[in-house]
C-alpha positions, -999 to +999 in steps of 0.1 A: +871-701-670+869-738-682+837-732-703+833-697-718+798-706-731+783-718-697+774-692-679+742-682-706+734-721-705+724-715-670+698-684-680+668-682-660+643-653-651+638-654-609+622-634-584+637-601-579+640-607-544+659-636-544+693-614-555+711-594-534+738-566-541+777-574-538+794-551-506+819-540-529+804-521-562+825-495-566+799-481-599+782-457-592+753-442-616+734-408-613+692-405-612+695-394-644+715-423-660+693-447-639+662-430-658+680-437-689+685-467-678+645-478-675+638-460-706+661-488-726+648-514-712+614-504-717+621-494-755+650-520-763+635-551-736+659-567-711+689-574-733+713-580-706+708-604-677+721-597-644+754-614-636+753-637-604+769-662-582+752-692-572+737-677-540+726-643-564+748-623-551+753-596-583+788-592-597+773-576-625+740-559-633+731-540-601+720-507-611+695-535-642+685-549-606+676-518-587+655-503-611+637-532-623+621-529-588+606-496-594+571-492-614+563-497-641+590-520-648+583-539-613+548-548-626+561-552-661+585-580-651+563-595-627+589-594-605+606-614-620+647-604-638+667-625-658+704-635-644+733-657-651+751-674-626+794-675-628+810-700-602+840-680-596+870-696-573+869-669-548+857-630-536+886-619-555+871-632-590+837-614-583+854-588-576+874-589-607+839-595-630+822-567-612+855-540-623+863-554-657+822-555-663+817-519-658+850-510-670+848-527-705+815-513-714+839-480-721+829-444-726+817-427-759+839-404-779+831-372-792+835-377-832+811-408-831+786-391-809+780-360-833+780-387-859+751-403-843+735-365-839+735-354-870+721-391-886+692-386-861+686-352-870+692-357-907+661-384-900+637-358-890+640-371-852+630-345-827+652-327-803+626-339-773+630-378-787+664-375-790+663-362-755+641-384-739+656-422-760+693-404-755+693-395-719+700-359-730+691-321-726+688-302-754+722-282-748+740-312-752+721-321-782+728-285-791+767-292-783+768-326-808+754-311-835+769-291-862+734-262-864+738-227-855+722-214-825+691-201-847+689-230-865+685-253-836+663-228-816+638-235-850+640-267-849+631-270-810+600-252-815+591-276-845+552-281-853+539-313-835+560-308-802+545-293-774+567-271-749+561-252-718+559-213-726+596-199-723+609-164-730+640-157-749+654-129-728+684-107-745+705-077-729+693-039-743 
């Protein structure tokens, strides 16, 4: 690319039905990433724009694309999602920009994720935010942190969190 800097100069926020998905995503994302997915952008904003070429096609952003069209964020957007248009050459650029996209944003490591556990726990965050801003069930908040089984069940059942009734069930 000529001009590293020119694809945010062309930054714009345009009707939703305007783009249209590449025929080649290989990404795919489960319902429950793609909750976790609206939950960031309703708690952090839309901090990344949707990738496109010139006809907004996506190379990068559809999963951003598919669920800004579901309520509430549909309504909160007014329709409307931000993109970034890249000129490429050829198919085989997109292409290219739609793997190294997805493939760069990497995976999270184990050491750095019980890091980020404990700090939030350690902060008096609850298991059910942790859950809900994290994308994760208690069991794997239960896996990250360093708390004994007792000591986590306590702190699940924590004043000022409501649960549904449940029964702790052990063999005789």
């Amino acid at each position: 690319m000529d001009n590293i800097m020119a694809p945010l100069s062309t930054l714009q926020w345009i009707d939703r039905n305007k783009v249209k998905p590449n025929d080649y995503n290989p990404n795919k994302v489960s319902k429950q990433n793609l909750e976790l997915l609206k939950q960031s952008i309703m708690t952090n904003g839309w901090t990344l724009p949707i990738v496109v070429r010139p006809d907004y096609t996506i190379i990068d952003g559809f999963h951003r694309w598919s669920v800004a069209g579901e309520e509430p964020l549909l309504s909160m957007l007014g329709g409307k999602v931000p993109v970034v248009i890249v000129d490429h050459k050829d198919r085989s650029e997109d292409m290219y920009g739609t793997v190294t996209h997805n493939r760069a944003r990497g995976t999270h490591l184990l050491g750095p994720m019980k890091a980020i556990i404990k700090e939030l726990l350690d902060n008096g965050k609850s298991i059910e935010e942790i859950g809900k801003q994290l994308g994760m069930r208690p069991e794997e908040i239960f896996r990250l942190s360093d708390f004994s089984k007792e000591d986590f069940l306590r702190m699940m059942i924590k004043p000022n969190v409501s649960f549904s009734k449940a029964e702790f069930i052990t063999k005789i």
